[in-house]
C-alpha positions as a Python dict, from the first residue, in 0.01 Angstrom:
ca = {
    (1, 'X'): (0, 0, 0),
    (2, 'X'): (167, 129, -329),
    (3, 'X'): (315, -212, -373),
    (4, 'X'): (-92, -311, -412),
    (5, 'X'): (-188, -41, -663),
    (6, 'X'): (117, -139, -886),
    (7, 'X'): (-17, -449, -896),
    (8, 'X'): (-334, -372, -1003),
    (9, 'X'): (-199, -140, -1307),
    (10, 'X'): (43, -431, -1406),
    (11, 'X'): (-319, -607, -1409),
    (12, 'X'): (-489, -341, -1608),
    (13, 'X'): (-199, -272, -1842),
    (14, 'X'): (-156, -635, -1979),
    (15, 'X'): (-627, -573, -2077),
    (16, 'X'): (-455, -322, -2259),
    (17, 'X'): (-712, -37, -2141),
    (18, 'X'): (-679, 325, -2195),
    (19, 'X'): (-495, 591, -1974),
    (20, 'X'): (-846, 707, -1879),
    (21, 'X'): (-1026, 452, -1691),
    (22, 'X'): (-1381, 552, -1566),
    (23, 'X'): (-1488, 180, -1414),
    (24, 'X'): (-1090, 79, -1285),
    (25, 'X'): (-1142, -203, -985),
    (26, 'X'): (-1243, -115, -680),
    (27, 'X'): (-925, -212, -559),
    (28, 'X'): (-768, 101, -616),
    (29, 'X'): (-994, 233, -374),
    (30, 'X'): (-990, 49, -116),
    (31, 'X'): (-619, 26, -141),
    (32, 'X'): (-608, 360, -9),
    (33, 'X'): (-731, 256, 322),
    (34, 'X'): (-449, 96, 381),
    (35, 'X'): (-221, 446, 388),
    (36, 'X'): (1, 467, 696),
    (37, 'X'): (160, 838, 601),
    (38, 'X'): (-6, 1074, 350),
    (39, 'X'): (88, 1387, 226),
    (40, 'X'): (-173, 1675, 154),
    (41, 'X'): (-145, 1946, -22),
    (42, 'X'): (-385, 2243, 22),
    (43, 'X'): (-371, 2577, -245),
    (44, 'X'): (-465, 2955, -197),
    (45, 'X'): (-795, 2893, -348),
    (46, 'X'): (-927, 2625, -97),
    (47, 'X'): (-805, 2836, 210),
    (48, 'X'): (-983, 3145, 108),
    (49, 'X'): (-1326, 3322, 98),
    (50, 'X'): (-1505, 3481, -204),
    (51, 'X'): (-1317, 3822, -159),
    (52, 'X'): (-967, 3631, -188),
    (53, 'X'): (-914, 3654, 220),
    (54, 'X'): (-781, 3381, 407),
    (55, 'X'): (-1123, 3194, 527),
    (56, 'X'): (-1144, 3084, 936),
    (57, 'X'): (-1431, 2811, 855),
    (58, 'X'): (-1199, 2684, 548),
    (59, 'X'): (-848, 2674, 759),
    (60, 'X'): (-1074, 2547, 1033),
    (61, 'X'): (-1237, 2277, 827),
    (62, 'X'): (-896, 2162, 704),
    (63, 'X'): (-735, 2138, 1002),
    (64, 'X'): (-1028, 1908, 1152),
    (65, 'X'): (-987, 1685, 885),
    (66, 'X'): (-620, 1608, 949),
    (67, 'X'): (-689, 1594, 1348),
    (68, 'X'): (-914, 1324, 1230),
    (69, 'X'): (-616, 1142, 1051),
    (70, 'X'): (-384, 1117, 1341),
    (71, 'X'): (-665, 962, 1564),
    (72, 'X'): (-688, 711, 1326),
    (73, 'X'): (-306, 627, 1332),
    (74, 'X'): (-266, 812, 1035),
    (75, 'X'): (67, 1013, 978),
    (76, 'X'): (-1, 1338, 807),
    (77, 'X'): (246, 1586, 633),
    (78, 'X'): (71, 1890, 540),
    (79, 'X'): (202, 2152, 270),
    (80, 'X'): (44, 2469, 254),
    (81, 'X'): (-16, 2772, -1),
    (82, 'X'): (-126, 3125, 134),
    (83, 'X'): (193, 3263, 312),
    (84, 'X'): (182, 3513, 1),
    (85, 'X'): (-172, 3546, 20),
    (86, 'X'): (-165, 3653, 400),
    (87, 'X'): (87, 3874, 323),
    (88, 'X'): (-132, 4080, 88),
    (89, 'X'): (-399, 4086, 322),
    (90, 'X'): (-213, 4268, 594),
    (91, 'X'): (-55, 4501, 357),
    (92, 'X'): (-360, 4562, 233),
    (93, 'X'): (-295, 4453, -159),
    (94, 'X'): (-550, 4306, -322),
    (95, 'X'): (-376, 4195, -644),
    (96, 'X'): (-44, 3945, -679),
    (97, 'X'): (267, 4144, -740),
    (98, 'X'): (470, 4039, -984),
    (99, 'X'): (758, 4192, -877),
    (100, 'X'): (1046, 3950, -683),
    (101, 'X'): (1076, 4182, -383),
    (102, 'X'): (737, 4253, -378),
    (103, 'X'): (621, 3871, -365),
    (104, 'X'): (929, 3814, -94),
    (105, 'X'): (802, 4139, 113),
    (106, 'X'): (452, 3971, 101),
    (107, 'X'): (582, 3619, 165),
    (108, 'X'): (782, 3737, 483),
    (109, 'X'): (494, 3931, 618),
    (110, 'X'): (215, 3674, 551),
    (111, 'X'): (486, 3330, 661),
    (112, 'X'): (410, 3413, 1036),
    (113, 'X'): (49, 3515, 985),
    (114, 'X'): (-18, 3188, 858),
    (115, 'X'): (133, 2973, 1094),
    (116, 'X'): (17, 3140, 1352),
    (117, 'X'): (-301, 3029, 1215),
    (118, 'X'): (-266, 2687, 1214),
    (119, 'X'): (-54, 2649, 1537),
    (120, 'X'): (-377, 2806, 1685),
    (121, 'X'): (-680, 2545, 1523),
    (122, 'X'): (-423, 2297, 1576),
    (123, 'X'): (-351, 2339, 1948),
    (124, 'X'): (-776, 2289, 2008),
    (125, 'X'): (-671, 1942, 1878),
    (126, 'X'): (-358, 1911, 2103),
    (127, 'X'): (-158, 1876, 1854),
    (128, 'X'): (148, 2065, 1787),
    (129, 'X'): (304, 2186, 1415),
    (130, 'X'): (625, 2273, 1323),
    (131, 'X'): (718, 2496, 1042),
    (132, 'X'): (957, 2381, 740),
    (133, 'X'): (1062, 2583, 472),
    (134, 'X'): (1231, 2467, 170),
    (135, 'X'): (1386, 2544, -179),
    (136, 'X'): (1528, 2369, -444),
    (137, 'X'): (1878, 2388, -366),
    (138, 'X'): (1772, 2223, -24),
    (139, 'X'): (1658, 1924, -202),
    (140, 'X'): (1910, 1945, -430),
    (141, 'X'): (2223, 1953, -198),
    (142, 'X'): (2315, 1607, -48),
    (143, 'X'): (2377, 1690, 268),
    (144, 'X'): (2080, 1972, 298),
    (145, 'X'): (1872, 1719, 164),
    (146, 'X'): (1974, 1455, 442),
    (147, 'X'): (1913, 1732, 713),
    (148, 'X'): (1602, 1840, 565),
    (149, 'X'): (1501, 1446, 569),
    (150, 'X'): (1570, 1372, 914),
    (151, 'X'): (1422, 1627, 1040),
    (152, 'X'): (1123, 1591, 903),
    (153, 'X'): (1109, 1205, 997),
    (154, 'X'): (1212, 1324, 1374),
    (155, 'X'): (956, 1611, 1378),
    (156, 'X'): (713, 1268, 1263),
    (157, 'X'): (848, 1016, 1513),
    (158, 'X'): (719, 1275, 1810),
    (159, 'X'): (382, 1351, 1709),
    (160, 'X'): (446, 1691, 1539),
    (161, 'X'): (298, 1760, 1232),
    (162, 'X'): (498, 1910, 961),
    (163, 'X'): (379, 2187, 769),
    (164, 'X'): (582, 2321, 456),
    (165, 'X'): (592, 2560, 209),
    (166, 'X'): (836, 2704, 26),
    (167, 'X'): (1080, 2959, 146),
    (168, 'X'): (990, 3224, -74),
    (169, 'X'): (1140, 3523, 105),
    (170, 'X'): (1484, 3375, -7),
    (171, 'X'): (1373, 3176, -323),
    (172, 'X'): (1464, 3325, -710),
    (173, 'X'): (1392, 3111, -1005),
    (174, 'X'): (1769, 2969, -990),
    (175, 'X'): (1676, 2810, -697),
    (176, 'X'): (1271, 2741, -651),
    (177, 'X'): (1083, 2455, -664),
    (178, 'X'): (866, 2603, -911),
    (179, 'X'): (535, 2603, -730),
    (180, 'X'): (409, 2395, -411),
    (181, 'X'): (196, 2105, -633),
    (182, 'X'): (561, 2019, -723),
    (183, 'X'): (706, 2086, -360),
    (184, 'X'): (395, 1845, -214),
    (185, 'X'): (517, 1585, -475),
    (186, 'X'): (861, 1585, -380),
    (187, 'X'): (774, 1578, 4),
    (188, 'X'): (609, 1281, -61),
    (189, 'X'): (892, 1098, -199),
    (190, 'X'): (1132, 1252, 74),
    (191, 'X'): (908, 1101, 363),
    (192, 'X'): (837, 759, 189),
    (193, 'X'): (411, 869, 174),
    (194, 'X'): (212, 617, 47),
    (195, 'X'): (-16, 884, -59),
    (196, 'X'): (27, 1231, -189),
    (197, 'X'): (-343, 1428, -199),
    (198, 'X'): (-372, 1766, -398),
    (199, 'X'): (-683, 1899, -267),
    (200, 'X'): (-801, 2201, -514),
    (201, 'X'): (-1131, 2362, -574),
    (202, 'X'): (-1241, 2090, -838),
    (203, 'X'): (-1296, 1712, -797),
    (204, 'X'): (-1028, 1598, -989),
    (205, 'X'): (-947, 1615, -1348),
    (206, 'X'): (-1282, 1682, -1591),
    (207, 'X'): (-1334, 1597, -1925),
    (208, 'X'): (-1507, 1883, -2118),
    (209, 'X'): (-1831, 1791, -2418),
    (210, 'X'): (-2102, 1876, -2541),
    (211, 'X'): (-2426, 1748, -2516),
    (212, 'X'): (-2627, 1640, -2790),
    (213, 'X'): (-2856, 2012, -2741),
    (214, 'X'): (-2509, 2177, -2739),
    (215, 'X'): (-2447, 2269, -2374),
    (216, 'X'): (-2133, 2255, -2247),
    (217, 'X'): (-2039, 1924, -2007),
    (218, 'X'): (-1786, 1803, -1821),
    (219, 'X'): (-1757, 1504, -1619),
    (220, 'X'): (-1482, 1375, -1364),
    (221, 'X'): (-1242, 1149, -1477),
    (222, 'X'): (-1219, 881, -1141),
    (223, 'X'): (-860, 717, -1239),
    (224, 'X'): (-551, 774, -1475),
    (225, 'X'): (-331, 521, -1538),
    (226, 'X'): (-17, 778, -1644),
    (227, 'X'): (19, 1103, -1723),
    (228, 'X'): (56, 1185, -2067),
    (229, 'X'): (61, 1506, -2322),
    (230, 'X'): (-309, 1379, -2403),
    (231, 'X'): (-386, 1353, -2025),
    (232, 'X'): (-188, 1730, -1999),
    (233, 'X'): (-442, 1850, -2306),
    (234, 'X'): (-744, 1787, -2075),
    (235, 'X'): (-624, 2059, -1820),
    (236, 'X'): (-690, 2411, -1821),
    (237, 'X'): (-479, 2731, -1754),
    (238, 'X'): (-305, 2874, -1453),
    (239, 'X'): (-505, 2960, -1143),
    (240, 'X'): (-621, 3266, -994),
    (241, 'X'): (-424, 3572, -936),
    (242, 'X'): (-388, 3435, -591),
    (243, 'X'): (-257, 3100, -718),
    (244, 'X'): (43, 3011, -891),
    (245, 'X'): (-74, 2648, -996),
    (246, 'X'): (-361, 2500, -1207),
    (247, 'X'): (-428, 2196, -1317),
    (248, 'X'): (-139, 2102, -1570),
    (249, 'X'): (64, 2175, -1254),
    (250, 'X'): (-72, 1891, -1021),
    (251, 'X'): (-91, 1659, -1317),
    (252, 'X'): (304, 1719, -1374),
    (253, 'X'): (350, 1702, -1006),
    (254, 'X'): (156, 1375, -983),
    (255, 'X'): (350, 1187, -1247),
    (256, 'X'): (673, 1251, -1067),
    (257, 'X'): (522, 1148, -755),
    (258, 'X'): (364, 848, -897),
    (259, 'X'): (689, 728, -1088),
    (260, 'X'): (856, 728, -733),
    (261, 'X'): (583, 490, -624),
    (262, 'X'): (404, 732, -453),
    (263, 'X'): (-31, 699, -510),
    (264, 'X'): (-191, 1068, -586),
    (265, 'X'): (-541, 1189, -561),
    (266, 'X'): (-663, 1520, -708),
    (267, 'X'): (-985, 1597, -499),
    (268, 'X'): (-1189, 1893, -382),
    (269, 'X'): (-1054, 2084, -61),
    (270, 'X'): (-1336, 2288, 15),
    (271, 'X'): (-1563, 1908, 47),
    (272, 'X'): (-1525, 1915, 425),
    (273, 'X'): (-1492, 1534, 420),
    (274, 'X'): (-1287, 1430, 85),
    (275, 'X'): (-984, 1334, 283),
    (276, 'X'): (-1208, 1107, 474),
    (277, 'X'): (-1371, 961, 221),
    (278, 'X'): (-1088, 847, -62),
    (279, 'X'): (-932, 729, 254),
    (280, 'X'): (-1230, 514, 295),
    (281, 'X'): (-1214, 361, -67),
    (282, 'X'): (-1500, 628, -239),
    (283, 'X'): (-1467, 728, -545),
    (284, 'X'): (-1399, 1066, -462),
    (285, 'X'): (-1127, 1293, -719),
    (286, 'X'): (-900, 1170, -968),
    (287, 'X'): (-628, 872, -893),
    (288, 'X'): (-326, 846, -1024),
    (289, 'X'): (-158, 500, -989),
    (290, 'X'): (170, 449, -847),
    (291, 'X'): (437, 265, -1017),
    (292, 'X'): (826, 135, -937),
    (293, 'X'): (1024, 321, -1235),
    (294, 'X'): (1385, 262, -1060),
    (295, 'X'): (1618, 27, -977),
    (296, 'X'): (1724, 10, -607),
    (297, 'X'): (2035, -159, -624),
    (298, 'X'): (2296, 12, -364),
    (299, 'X'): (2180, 294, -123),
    (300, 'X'): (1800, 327, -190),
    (301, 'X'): (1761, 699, -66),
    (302, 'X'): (2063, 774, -284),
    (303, 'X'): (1886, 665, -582),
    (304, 'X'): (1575, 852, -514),
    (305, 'X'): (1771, 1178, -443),
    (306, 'X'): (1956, 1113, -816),
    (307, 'X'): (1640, 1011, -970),
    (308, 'X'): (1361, 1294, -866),
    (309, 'X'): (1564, 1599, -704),
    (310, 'X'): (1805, 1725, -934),
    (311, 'X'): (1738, 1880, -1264),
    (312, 'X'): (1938, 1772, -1563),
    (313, 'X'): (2233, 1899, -1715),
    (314, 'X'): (2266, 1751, -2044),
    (315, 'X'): (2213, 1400, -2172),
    (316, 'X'): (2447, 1103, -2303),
    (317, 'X'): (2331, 859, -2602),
    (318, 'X'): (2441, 474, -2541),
    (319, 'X'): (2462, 163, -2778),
    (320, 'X'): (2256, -166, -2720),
    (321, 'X'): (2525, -305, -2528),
    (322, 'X'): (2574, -39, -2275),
    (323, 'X'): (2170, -30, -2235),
    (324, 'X'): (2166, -390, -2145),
    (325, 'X'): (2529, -363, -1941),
    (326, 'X'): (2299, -100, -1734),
    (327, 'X'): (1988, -247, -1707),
    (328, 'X'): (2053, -590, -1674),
    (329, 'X'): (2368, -632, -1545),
    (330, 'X'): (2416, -336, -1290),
    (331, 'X'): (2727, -233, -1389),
    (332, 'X'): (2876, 140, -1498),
    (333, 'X'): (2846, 298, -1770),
    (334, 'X'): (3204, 292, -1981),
    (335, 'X'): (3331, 525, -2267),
    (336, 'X'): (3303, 262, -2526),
    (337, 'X'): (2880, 241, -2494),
    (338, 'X'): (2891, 611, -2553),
    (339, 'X'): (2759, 740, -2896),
    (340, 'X'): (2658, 1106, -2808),
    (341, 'X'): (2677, 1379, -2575),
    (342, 'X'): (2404, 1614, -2572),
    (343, 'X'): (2439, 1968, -2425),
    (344, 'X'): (2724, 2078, -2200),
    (345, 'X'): (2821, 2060, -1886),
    (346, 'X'): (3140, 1982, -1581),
    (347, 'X'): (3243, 1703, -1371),
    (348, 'X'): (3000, 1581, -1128),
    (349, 'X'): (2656, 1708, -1252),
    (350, 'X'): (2355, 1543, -1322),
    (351, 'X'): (2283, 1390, -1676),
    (352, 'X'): (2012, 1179, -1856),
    (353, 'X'): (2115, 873, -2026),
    (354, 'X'): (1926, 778, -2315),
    (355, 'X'): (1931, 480, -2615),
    (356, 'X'): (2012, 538, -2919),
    (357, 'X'): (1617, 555, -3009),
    (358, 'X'): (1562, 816, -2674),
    (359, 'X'): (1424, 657, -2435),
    (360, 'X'): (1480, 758, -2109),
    (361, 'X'): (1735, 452, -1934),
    (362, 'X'): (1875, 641, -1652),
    (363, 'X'): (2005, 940, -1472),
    (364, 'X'): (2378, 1009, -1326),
    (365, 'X'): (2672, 1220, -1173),
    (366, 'X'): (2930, 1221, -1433),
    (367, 'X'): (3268, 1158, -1400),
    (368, 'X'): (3423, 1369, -1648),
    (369, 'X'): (3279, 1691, -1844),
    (370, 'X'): (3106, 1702, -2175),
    (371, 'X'): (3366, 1767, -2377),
    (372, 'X'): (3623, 1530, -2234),
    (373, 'X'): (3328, 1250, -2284),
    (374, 'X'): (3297, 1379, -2638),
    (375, 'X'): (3680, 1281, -2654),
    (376, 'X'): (3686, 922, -2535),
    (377, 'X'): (3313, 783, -2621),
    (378, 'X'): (3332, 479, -2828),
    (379, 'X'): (3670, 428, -2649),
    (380, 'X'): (3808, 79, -2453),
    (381, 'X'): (3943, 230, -2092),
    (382, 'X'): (4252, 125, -2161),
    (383, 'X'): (4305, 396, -2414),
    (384, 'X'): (4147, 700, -2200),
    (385, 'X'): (4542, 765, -2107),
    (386, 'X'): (4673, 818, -2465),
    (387, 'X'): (4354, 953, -2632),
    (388, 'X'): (4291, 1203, -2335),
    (389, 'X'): (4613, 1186, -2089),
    (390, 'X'): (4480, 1116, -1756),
    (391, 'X'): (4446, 876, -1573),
    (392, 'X'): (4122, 728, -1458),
    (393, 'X'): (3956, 394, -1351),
    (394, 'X'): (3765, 504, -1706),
    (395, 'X'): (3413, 486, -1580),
    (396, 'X'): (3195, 765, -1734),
    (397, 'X'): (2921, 732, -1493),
    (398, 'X'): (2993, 452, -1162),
    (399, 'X'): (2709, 242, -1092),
    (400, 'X'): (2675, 391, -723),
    (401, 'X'): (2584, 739, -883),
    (402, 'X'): (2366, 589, -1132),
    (403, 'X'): (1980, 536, -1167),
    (404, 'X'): (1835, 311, -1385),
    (405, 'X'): (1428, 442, -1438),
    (406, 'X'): (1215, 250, -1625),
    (407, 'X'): (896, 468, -1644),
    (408, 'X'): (548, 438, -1745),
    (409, 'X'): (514, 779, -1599),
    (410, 'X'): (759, 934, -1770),
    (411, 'X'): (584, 1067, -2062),
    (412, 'X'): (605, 1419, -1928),
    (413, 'X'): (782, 1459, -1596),
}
């Protein structure tokens, strides 16, 4: 299915048409029917009544919609907002804290509340959930990341339907995903989706005039072709006090997801049918295109793991020789290709490798720290002993814990 839709943007890209594309093909669209695993994403907002209280005809209409999915032969991942929410409910707050241990104390509280919830709609279905809570250094961690992986694809191959949210009883900003637009996105990529839906309380991205009497209009835009700082301009603030999100947030969730390859819809979650419907081909919400931005040469979930769950550490500048040695040819990158080394940082982190004019070529686990880099670039490896006195096979970043990305989403993600 994503393998379809990057065709169609290679089509669309070489008409030279704009990010914004109000009359794309219909083959976008239908495409969608064609999605074996799909990853939704439901906020606070959608789940909750005009008072800001979790909603039963809202959970309930939600829940109905991804019963629907699995008769179809559908596999659906679902990961939800409103542990926080519930939380405030029963301890009768009716404003977010801002406080850590205040937002942990309601998360903790309001976790079981909520599942409780679903397991409950869910069961008049016969189906049965199981709960999955994650944090950045989850994803981050190899072998974490493995577990977390499997089990999710186990809890899949029996029938059970995942539903995740953060673990935000435990998380601090060293080690959170940020927000769960972001955690949905990287879910997707974890399970291989072939479609990652934000459902929201709009229907999809607008794009805000003014008539020619000088009333205020807006009007959906139906497909984006990347996501850009002009596409980024286009989207409001934060959400509500109950929400942590917004707009900008899904759109920078969506371009990671779609440089993995993964198709995204932004579409309203409190339409009882929208899941129904894009999954039918209507123009329903706002599609973002997936693409293939990196290489898969070597261990394929590897790569993905390098490329879209660690956060950067610094950066290293190459020469035209060690951009084509990478790109074309495969092979590691060597001291002599380096020019620069931006920012600091040890042995075995993640860094960005860029060309000399900054675009983004790849991403790594480095061999050596910053500043012993900043001692041999420009080097051959046979003089790493003398100039630096160890010993080493010389390669700055190997080629099996490299990632070549060549992005089209990649303006801001």
């Amino acid at each position: 299915m994503a393998r379809s839709l990057r065709q169609k943007n290679a089509e669309n890209n070489s008409e030279g048409e704009s990010v914004f594309m109000a009359g794309e093909s219909r083959g976008y669209r239908t495409a969608l029917a064609q999605a074996k695993k799909v990853v939704l994403k439901v906020g606070t907002r959608v789940l909750v009544d005009s008072r800001g209280r979790p909603s039963d005809e809202r959970f309930q209409a939600l829940v109905d919609q991804i019963a629907d999915l699995t008769k179809k032969g559908i596999t659906p991942v679902l990961v939800t907002s409103g542990a926080v929410g519930a939380g405030m409910q029963a301890l009768g707050w009716t404003s977010r804290p801002t406080d850590l241990h205040d937002l942990q104390m309601a998360a903790a509280v309001g976790q079981s509340r909520l599942m409780s919830r679903y397991e409950s709609l869910f069961a008049r279905h016969g189906l049965v959930v199981g709960q999955v809570l994650l944090t950045a250094d989850d994803l981050k961690n190899r072998t974490r990341h493995l577990n977390a992986r499997n089990t999710l694809n186990n809890l899949l191959r029996h029938g059970v339907i995942p539903i995740i949210n953060e673990n935000d009883v435990v998380s601090v900003n060293e080690i959170k995903v940020g927000d769960n637009d972001m955690l949905a996105a990287l879910t997707s990529i974890l399970v291989d989706a072939d479609l990652l839906v934000l459902l929201t309380t709009t229907n999809g991205l607008k794009r805000m005039g003014v008539s020619e009497s000088g009333r205020k209009t807006s009007k959906r835009i139906p497909y984006v072709e990347r996501v850009t700082r002009d596409v980024l301009k286009l989207a409001g603030g934060k959400g509500s006090e109950l929400s942590t999100g917004g707009m900008a947030s899904k759109l920078q969730a969506a371009a990671l997801a779609a440089r993995a390859g993964v198709c995204v819809v932004i579409g309203d979650g409190r339409n009882n049918n929208t899941v129904q419907r894009l999954l039918m081909g209507d123009d329903v919400g706002t599609l973002i295109g997936a693409a293939d931005n990196f290489s898969v040469v070597g261990d394929r979930g590897k790569k993905r793991w390098l490329a879209f769950f660690h956060r950067t550490r610094g950066a290293i500048v190459i020469d035209d020789g060690a951009v084509r040695a990478l790109e074309e040819r495969q092979k590691s990158l060597l001291p002599v290709g380096v020019l620069k080394v931006e920012g600091s940082f040890g042995v075995g982190e993640l860094v960005s490798v860029r060309c000399r004019q900054g675009r983004l070529i790849a991403r790594g686990l480095t061999e050596f720290d910053s500043e012993l880099i900043l001692k041999i670039k420009g080097r051959k490896t046979g003089e790493i002993t003398e100039v630096a006195g160890i010993n080493s096979s010389g390669e700055v970043i190997h080629r099996d814990n490299l990632v070549i990305l060549r992005s089209k989403h990649g303006d801001v993600a």
